[in-house]
C-alpha positions, 0 to 999 in steps of 0.5 A: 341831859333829860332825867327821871327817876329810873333813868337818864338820857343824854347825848353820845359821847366818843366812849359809847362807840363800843355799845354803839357798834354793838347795837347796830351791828345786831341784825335782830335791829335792822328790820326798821333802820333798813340797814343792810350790811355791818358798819364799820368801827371808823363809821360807827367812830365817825357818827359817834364823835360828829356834831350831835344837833337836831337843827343842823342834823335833822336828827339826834341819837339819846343814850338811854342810862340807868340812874342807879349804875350809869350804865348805857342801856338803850338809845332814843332817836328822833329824826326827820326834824321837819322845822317848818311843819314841826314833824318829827320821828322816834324810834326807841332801842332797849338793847340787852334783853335784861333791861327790856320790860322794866318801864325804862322805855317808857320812862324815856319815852316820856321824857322825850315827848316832854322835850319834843312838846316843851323845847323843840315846839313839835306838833306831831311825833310819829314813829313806825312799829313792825306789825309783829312788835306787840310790846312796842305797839302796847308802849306807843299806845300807852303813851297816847300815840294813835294808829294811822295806817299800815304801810311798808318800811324798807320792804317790812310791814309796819304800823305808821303812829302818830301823838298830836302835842 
């Protein structure tokens, strides 16, 4: 478990599968994933409950939770583990409304960099922001990461960013 003062970031577990299916069966969030159609409860189970390991998996999904409630409020996602090159992905979901602009993704953010700098040894974190996403363009800039180039995304603009650690 990663923690901070607002917040906490910890692995799924099986009773996340509700918020869980509820996130990513929110259109509003498909335009990055390149999700095209709902997932299903016994797939959303399945991912849930499977094996939560960046080595074997190449990727991992954090519950982003608030100290104060224990509340599950978010997720943070690395993926695309290249171990040979130390690459990794990042994408960061805020899910209810009420809890976005309150510092909690840069919080967690922050800790994951850490965890990505100090445990898993990447040299390079990069992510991809729809060219429209002015709030987290702003978020990933104040975090350091630096603009590299325009590209397309599961036929959506985006701008490709990438932190040197």
């Amino acid at each position: 478990m990663l923690s901070s003062k607002n917040i906490f970031l910890r692995t799924l577990q099986p009773y996340d599968t509700d918020d869980i299916s509820k996130w990513e069966n929110d259109s509003k969030n498909w335009k990055v994933s390149g999700t095209i159609k709902p997932f299903t409860k016994a797939e959303i189970e399945s991912f849930v409950n499977a094996e939560h390991n960046i080595n074997l998996n190449k990727q991992i999904r954090y519950v982003i939770c608030l100290n104060s409630t224990q509340k599950a409020i978010g997720t943070v996602d690395l993926f695309e583990y290249d171990t040979q090159n130390k690459i990794l992905g990042v994408g960061i979901l805020i899910a209810e409304l009420t809890n976005r602009n309150k510092g909690y993704a840069s919080e967690s953010l922050g800790l994951i960099i850490d965890y990505c700098r100090n445990e898993l040894r990447i040299v390079n974190l990069f992510c991809n922001i729809l060219k429209d996403n002015a709030t987290s363009i702003r978020l990933f800039e104040n975090l350091g990461f630096q603009f590299v180039e325009e590209c397309v995304l599961f036929e959506n603009e985006v701008n490709y960013y990438e932190l040197k650690l």
